[in-house]
N, C-alpha and C positions, 0 to 999 in steps of 0.2 A: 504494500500500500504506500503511495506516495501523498503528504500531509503537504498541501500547495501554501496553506493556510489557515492560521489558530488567531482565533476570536474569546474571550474572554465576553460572557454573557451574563448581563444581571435581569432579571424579572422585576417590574415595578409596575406600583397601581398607577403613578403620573410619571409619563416619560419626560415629560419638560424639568419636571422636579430632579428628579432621578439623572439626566443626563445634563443639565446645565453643574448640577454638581463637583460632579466626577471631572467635566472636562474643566470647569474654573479650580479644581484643585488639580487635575495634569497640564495644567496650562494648553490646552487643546479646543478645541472646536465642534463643534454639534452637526451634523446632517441630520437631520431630521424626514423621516417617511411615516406612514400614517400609524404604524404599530411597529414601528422599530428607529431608533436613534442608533447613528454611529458617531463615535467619539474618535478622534483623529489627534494627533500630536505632532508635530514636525512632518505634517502628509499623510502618519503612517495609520492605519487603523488598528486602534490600541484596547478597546471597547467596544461592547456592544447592547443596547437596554432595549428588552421586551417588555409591549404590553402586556400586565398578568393584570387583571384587576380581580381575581381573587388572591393576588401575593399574600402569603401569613409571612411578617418579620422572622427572620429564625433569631433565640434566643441565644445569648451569649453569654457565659459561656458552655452549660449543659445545656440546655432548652432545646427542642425539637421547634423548627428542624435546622438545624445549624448545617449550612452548604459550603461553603467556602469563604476563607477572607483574604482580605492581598496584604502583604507588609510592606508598604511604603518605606525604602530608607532615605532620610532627613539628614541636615547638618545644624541644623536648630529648631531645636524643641517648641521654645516660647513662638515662635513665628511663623511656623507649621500648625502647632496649637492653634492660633490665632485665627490661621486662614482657615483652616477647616472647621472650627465653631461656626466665624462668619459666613460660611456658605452653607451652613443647617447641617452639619453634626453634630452625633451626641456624644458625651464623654462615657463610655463603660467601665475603664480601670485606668486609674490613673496609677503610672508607676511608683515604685514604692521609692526612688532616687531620681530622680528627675535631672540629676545631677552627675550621677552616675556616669563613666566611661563607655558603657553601651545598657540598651536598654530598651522597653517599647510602651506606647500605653492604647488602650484599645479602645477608638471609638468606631459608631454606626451610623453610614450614610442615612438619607433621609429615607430610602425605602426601610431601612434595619438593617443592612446589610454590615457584618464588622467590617474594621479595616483594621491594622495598626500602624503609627507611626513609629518606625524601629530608628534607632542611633548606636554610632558606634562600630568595631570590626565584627 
């Protein structure tokens, strides 16, 4: 089998919501079709959000149903924090050093979706 192409897919009750997110935290771009957004970065296609409008948030960190999350790696905490609050995430753990040499703290896109922001080797 030849793989021409991998897309990284999120299910969301509002694609507007859902994909202006993602891409103003990848610094990227939206296309936009009637039940699918693509999120783009430097050209490339980097994401992809489908309409679900019955999406269930998956719970974090046991809760059903928990599907996948991306780890973001960062060079500053406070500023990454910052951006990603202001563009409608939520904080789920916040790290125990924040200070720390390497580290990560967990938050969830606005569908629910976790992320982390990780620092560090």
């Amino acid at each position: 089998m030849e793989i021409i192409r991998q897309v990284l897919v999120f299910d969301a009750p509002d694609l507007h919501t859902e994909s202006t997110f993602w891409a103003s935290l990848l610094g990227g771009t939206v296309e936009a079709e009637d039940d699918w957004h693509t999120i783009r970065v430097d050209g490339q296609e980097v994401l992809g959000v489908q309409l679900a409008p019955n999406h269930i948030p998956p719970q974090w960190p046991d809760g059903q149903p928990q599907q996948l999350h991306l780890d973001l790696m960062i060079e500053d905490l406070d500023e990454a924090h910052a951006e990603a609050m202001a563009l409608g995430a939520s904080l789920l753990q916040v790290s125990p050093d924040p200070k720390a040499a390497h580290g990560f703290q967990v938050y969830a896109d606005p569908a629910g979706h976790p992320f982390c922001l990780c620092w560090g080797d």
